[in-house]
MDTraj code that builds the backbone (N, CA, C; nanometers):
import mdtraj as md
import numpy as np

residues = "UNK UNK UNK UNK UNK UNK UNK UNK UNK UNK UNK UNK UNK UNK UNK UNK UNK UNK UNK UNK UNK UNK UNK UNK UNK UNK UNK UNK UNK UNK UNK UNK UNK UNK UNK UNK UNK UNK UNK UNK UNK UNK UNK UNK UNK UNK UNK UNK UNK UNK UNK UNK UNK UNK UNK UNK UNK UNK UNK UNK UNK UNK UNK UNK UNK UNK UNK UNK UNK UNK UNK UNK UNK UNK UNK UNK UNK UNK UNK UNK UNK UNK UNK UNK UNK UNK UNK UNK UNK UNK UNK UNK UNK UNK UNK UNK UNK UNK UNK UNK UNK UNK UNK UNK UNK UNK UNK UNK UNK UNK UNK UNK UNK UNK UNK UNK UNK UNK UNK UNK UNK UNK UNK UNK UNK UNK UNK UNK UNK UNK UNK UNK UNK UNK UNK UNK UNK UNK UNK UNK UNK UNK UNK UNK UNK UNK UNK UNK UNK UNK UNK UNK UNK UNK UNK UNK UNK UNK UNK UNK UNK UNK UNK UNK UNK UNK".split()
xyz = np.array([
    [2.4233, 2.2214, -0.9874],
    [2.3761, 2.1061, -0.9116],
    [2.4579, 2.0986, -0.7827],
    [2.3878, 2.0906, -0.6754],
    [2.4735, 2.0719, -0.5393],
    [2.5028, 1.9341, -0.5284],
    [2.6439, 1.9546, -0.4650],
    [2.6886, 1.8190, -0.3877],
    [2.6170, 1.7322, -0.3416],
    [2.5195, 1.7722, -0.2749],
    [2.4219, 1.6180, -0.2310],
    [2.3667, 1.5704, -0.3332],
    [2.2925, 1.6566, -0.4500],
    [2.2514, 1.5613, -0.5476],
    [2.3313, 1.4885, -0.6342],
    [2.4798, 1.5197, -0.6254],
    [2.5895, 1.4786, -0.6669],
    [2.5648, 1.3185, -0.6552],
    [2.5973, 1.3351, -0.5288],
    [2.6020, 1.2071, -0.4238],
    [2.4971, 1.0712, -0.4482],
    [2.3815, 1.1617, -0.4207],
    [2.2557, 1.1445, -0.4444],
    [2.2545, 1.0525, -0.5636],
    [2.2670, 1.0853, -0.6825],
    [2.2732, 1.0379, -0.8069],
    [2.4106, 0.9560, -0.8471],
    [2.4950, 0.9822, -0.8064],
    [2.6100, 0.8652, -0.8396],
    [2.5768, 0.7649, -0.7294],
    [2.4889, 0.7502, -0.6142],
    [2.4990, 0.6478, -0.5436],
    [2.3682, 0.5374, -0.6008],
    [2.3020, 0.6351, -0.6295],
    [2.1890, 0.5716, -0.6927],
    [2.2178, 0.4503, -0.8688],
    [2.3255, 0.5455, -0.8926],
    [2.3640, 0.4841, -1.0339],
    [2.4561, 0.3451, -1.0035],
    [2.5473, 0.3845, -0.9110],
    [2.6334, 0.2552, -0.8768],
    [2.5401, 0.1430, -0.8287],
    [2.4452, 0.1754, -0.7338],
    [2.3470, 0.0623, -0.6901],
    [2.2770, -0.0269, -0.8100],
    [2.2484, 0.0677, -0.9004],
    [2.1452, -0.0014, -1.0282],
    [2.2936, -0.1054, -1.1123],
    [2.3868, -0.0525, -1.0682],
    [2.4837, -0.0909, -1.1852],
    [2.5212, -0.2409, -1.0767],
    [2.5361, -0.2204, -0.9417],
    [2.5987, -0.3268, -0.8658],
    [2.4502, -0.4514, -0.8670],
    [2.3629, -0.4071, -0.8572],
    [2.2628, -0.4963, -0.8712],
    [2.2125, -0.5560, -0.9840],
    [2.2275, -0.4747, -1.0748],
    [2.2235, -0.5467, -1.2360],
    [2.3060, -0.6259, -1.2684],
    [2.4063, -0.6672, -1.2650],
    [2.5376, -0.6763, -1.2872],
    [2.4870, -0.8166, -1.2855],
    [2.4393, -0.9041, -1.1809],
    [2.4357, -1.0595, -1.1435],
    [2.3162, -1.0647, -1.2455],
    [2.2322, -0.9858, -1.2922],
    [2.1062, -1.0489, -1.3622],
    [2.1456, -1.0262, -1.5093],
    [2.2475, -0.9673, -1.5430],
    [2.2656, -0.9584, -1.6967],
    [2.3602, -1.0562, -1.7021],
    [2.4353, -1.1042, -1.6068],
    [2.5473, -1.2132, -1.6760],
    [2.4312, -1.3938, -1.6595],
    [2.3471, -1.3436, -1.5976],
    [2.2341, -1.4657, -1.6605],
    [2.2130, -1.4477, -1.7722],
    [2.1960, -1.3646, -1.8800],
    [2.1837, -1.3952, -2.0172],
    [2.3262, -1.3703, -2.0828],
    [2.4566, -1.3344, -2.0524],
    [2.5030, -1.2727, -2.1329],
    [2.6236, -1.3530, -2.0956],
    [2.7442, -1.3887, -2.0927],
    [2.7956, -1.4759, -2.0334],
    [2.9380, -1.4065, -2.0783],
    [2.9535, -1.2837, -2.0184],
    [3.0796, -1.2079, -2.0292],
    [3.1093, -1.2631, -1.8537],
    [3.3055, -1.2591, -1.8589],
    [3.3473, -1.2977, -1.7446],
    [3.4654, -1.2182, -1.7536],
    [3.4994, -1.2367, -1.6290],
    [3.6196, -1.1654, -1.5648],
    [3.7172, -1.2121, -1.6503],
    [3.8660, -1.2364, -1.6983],
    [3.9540, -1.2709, -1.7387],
    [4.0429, -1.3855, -1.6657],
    [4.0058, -1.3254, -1.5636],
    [4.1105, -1.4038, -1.4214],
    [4.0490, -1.3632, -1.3145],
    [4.0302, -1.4821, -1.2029],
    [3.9652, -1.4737, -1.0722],
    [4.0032, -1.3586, -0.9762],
    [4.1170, -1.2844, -0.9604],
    [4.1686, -1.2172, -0.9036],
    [4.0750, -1.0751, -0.8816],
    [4.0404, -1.0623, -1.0363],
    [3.9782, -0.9373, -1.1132],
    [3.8288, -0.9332, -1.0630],
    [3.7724, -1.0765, -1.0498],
    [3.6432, -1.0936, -1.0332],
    [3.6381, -1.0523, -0.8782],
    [3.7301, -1.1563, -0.8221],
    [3.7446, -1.1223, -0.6680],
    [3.7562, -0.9422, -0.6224],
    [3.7949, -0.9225, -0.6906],
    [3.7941, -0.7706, -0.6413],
    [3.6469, -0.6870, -0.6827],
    [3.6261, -0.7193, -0.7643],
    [3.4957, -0.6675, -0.8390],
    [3.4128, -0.7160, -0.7598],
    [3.3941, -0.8399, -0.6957],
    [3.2645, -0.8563, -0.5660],
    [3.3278, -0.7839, -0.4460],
    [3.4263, -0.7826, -0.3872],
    [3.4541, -0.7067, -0.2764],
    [3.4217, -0.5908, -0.2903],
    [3.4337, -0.5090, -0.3962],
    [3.4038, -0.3531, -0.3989],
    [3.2643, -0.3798, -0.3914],
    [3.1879, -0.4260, -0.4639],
    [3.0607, -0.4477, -0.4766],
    [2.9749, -0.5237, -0.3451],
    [3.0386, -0.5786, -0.2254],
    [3.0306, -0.6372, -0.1429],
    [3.0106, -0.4986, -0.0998],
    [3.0969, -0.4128, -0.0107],
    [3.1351, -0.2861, 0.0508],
    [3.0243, -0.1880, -0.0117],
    [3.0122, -0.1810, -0.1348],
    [3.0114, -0.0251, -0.1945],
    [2.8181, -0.0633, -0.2440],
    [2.7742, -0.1607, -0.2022],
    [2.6203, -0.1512, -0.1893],
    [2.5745, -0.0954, -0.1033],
    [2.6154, -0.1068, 0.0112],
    [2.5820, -0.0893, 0.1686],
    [2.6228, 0.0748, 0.1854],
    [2.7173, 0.0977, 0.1259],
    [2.7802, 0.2373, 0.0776],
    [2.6762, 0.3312, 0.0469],
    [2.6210, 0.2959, -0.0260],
    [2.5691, 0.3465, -0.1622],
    [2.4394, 0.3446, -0.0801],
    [2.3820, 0.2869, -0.0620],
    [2.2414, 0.3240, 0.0314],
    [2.2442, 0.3802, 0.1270],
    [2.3593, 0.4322, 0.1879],
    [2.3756, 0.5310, 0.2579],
    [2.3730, 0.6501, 0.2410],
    [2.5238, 0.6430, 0.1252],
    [2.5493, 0.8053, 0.1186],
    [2.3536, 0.8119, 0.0104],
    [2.2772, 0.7456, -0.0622],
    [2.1636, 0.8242, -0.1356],
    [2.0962, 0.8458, 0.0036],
    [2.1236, 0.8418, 0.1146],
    [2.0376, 0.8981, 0.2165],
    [2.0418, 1.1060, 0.1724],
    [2.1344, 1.1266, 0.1285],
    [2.1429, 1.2275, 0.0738],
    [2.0549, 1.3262, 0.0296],
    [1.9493, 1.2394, -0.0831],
    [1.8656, 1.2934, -0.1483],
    [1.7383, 1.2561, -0.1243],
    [1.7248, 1.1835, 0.0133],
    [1.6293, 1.1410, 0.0902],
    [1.5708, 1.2595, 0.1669],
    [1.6879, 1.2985, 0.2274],
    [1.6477, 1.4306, 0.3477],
    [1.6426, 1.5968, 0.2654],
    [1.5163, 1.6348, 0.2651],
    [1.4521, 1.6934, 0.2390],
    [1.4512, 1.8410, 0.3295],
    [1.5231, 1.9571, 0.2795],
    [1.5418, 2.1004, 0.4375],
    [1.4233, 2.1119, 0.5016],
    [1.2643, 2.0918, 0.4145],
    [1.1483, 2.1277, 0.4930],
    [1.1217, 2.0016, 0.5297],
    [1.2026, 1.8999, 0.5879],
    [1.1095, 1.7911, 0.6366],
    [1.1326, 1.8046, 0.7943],
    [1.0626, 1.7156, 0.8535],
    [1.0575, 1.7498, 0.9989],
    [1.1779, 1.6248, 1.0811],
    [1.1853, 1.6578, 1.1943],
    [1.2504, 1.5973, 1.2562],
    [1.2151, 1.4418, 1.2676],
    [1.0777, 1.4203, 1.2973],
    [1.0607, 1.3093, 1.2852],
    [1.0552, 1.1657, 1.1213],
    [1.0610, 1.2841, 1.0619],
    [1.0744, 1.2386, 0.9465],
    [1.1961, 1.2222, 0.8891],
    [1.3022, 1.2987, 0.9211],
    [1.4504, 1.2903, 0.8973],
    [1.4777, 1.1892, 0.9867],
    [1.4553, 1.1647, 1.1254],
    [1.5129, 1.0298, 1.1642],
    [1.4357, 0.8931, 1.1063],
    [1.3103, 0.9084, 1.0513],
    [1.2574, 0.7725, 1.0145],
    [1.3063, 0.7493, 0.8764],
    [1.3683, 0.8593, 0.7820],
    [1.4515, 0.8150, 0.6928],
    [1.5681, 0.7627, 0.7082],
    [1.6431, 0.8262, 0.8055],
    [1.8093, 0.7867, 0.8526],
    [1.7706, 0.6187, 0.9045],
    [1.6657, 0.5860, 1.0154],
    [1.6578, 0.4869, 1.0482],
    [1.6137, 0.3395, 0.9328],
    [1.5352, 0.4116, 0.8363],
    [1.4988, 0.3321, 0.7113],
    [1.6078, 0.2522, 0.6359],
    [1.6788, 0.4228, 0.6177],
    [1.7865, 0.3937, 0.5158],
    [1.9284, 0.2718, 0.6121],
    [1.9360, 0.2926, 0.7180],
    [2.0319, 0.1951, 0.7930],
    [2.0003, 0.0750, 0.8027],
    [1.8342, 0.0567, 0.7988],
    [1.7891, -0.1027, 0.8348],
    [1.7941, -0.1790, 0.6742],
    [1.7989, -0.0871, 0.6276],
    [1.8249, -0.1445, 0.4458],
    [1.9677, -0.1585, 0.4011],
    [2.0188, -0.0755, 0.4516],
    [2.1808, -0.0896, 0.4372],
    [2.2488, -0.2239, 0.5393],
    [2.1670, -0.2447, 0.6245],
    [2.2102, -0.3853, 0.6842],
    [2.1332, -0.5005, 0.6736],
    [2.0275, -0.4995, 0.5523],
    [1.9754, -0.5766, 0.5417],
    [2.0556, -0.6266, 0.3894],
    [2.0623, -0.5431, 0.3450],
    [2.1466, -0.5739, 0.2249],
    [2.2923, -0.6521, 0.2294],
    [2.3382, -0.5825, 0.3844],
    [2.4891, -0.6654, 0.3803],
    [2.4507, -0.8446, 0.4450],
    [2.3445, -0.8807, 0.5203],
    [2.2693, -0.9529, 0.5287],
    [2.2632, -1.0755, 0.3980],
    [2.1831, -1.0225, 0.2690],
    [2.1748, -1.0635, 0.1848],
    [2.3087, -1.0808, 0.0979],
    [2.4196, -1.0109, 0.1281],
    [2.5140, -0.9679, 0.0397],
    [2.5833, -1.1138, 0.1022],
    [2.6369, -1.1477, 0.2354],
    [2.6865, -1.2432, 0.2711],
    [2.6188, -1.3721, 0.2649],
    [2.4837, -1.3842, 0.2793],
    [2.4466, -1.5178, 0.2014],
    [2.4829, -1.5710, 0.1135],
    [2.4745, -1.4491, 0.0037],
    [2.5050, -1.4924, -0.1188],
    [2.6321, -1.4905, -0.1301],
    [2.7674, -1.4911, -0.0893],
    [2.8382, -1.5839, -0.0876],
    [2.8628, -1.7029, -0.1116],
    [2.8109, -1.7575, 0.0514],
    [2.7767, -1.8961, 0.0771],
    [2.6394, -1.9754, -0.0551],
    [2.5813, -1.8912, -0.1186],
    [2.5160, -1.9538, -0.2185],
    [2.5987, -2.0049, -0.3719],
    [2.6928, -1.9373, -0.3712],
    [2.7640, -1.9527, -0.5100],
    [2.8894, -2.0603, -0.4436],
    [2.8637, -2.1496, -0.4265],
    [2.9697, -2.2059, -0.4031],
    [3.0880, -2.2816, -0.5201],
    [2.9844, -2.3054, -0.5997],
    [3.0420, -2.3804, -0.7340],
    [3.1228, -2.2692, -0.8210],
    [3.2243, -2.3269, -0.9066],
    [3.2683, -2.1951, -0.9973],
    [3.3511, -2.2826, -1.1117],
    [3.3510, -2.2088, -1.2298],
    [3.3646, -2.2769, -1.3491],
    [3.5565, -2.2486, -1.3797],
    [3.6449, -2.3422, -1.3772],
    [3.7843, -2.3198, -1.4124],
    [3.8163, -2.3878, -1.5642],
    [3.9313, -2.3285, -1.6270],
    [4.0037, -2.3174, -1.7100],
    [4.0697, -2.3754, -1.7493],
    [4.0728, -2.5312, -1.8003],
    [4.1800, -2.6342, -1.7654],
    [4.2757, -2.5643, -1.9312],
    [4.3025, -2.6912, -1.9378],
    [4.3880, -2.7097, -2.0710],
    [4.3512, -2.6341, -2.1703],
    [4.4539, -2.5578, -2.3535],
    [4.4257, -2.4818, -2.4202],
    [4.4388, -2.6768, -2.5020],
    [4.2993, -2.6445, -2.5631],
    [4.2847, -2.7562, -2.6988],
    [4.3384, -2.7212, -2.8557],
    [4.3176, -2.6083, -2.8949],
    [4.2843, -2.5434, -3.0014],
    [4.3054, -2.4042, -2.9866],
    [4.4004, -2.3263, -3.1204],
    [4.4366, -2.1992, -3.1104],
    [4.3825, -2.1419, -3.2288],
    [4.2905, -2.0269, -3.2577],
    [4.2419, -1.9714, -3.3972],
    [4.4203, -1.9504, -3.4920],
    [4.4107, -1.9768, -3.5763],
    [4.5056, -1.9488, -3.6804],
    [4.5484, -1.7675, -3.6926],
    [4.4173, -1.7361, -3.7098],
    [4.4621, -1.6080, -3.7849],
    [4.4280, -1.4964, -3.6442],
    [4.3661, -1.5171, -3.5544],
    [4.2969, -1.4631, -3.4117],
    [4.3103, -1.5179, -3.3189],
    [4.4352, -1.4592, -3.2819],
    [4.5090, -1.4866, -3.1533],
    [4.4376, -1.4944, -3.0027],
    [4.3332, -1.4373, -3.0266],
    [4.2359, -1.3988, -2.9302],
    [4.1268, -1.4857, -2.9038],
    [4.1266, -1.5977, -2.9852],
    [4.0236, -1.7253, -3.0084],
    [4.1091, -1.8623, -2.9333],
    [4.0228, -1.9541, -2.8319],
    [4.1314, -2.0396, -2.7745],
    [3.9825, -2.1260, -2.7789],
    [4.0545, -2.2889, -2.8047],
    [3.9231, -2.3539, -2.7612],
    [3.9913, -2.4476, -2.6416],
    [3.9009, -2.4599, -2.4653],
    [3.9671, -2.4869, -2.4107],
    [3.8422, -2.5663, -2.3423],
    [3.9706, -2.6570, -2.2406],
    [3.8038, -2.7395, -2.1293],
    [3.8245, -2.7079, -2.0485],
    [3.6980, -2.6481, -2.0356],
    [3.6653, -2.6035, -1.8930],
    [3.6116, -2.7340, -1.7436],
    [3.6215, -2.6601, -1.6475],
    [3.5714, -2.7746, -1.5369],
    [3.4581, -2.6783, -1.3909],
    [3.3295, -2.7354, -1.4313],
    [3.2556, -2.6617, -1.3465],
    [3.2174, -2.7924, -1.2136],
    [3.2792, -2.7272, -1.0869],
    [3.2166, -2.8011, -0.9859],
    [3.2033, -2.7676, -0.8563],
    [3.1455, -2.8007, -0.7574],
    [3.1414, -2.7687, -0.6623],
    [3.2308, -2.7728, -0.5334],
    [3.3580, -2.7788, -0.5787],
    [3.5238, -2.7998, -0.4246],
    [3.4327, -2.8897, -0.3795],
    [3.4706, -2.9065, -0.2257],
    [3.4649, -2.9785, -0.1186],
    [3.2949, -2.9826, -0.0527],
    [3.2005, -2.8933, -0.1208],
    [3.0801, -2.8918, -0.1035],
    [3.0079, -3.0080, -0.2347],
    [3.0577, -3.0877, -0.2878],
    [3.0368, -3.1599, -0.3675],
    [3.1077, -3.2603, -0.4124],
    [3.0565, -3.3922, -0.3744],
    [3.1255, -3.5181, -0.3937],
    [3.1510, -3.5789, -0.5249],
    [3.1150, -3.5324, -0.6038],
    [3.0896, -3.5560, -0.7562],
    [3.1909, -3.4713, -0.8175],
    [3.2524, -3.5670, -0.9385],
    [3.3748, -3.4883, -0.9975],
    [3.3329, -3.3640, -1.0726],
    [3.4414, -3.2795, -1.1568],
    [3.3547, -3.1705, -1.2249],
    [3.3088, -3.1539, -1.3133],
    [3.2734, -3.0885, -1.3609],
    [3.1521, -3.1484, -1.5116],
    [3.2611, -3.0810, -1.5730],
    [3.3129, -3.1409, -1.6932],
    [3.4004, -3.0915, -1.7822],
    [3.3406, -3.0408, -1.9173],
    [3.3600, -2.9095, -1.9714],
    [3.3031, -2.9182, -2.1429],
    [3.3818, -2.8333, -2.1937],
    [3.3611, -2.7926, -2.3426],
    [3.4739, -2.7608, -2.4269],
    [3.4111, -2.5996, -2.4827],
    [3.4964, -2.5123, -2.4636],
    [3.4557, -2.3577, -2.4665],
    [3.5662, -2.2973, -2.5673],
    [3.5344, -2.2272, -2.6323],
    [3.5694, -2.1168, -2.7289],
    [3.5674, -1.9821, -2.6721],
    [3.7104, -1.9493, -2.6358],
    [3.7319, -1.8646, -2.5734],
    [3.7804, -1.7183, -2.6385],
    [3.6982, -1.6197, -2.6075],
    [3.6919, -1.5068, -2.6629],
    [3.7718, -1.4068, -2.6016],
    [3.8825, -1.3783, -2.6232],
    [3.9545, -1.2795, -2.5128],
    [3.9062, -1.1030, -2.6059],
    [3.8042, -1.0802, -2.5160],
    [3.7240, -0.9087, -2.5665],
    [3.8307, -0.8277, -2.5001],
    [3.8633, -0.8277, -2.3999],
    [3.9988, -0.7074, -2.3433],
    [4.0609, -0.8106, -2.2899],
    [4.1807, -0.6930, -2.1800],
    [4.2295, -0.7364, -2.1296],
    [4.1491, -0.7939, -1.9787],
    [4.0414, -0.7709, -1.9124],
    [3.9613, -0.7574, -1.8649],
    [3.8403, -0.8484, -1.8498],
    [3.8511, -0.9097, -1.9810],
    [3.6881, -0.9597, -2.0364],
    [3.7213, -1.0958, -2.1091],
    [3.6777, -1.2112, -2.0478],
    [3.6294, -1.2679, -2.2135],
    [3.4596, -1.3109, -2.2403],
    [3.4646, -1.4048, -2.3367],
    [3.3379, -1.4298, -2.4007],
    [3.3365, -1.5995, -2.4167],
    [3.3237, -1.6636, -2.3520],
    [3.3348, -1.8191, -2.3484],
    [3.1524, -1.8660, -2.3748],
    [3.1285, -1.9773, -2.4895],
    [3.0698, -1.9914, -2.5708],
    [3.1000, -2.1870, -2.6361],
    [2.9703, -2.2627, -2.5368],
    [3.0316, -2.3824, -2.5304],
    [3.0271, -2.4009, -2.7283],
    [3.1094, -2.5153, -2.7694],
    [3.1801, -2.5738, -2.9058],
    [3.1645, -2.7433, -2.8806],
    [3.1408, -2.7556, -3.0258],
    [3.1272, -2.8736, -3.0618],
    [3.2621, -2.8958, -3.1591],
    [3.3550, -3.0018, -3.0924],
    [3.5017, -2.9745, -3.1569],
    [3.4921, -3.0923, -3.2529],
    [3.3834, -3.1176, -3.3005],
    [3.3819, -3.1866, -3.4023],
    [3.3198, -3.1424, -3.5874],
    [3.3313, -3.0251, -3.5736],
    [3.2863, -2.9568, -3.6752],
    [3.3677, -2.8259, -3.6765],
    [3.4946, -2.8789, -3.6293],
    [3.6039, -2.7592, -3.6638],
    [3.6670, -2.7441, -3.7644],
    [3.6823, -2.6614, -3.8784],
    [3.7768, -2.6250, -3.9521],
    [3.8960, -2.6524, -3.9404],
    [3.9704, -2.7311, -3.9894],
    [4.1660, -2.7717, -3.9452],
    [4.2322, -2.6728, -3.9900],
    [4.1674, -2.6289, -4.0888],
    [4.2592, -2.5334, -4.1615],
    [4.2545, -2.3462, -4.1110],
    [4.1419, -2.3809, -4.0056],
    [4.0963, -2.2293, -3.9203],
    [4.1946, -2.2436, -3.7667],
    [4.1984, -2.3777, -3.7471],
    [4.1864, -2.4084, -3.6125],
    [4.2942, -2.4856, -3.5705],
    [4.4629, -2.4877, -3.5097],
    [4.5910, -2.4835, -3.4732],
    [4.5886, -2.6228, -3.3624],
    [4.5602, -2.7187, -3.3764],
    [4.5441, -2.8514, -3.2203],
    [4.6849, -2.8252, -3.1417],
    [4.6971, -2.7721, -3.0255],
    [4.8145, -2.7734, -2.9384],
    [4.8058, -2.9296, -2.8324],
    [4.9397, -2.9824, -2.8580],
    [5.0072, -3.0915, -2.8288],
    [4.9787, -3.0980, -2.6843],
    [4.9693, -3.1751, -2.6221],
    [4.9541, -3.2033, -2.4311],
    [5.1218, -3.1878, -2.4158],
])
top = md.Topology()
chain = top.add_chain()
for i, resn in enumerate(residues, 1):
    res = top.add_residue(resn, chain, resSeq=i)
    for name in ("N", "CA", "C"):
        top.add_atom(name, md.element.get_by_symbol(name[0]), res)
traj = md.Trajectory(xyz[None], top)
């Protein structure tokens, strides 16, 4: 396999993976661990879309195609690559709200990795209204990952479930 289809195909794969990414955590509600992690994970993904529709210009250009056809791909592929960074910076400014981590309520006994905590979702300074507070069961999957999963802390086990003191 030559290098361009190299290219070709890992740019194509990162795109499906950078664009999927926002429509599966609508059903699936895996998160970063810590904002830092996330923050970096949209910056690469910020950069490396616009990337990525470039370098698959790769497997666009074709040896028997003609001149005019190699520039109306190069020109295609650029007006999409800046239409995307276009869209990429909106959506920024669209997510303004973001969900934080307050206090640990509750520690699993035997699974260290289980926390029940309140969370606070609101909108900063783009929203006059305090933050909506609710109570999450926190799944630490890696170091990387958790799995937060709202709880009703009134049907807890005492004898599963550790109450940490304010």
């Amino acid at each position: 396999m030559s290098l361009k289809k190299i290219i070709f195909f890992i740019s194509i794969g990162l795109i499906i993976f950078w664009v999927s990414t926002p429509i599966i955590s609508l059903f699936i509600p895996l998160e970063f661990s810590n904002k830092e992690l996330e923050s970096t994970f949209e910056q690469i993904r910020f950069y490396g879309i616009p990337i990525s529709i470039l370098l698959a210009l790769c497997g666009f250009i074709k040896t028997n195609d003609s001149n005019a056809i190699i520039i109306g791909k190069i020109v295609t592929t650029i007006i999409i690559s800046v239409l995307s960074i276009f869209f990429l910076f909106i959506s920024i400014f669209a997510n303004m709200c973001d969900t934080t981590t307050g206090k640990i309520l509750f520690e699993n006994r035997q699974n260290e990795n289980l926390k029940i905590v309140e969370r606070e979702y609101g909108c900063g300074a783009t929203d006059s209204e305090p933050p909506n507070v609710s109570i999450y069961k926190i799944r630490q999957l890696t170091k990387y990952f958790i799995y937060p999963t709202k709880i009703d802390t009134n049907d807890l086990d005492k004898n599963e479930w550790e109450k940490i003191n304010d």
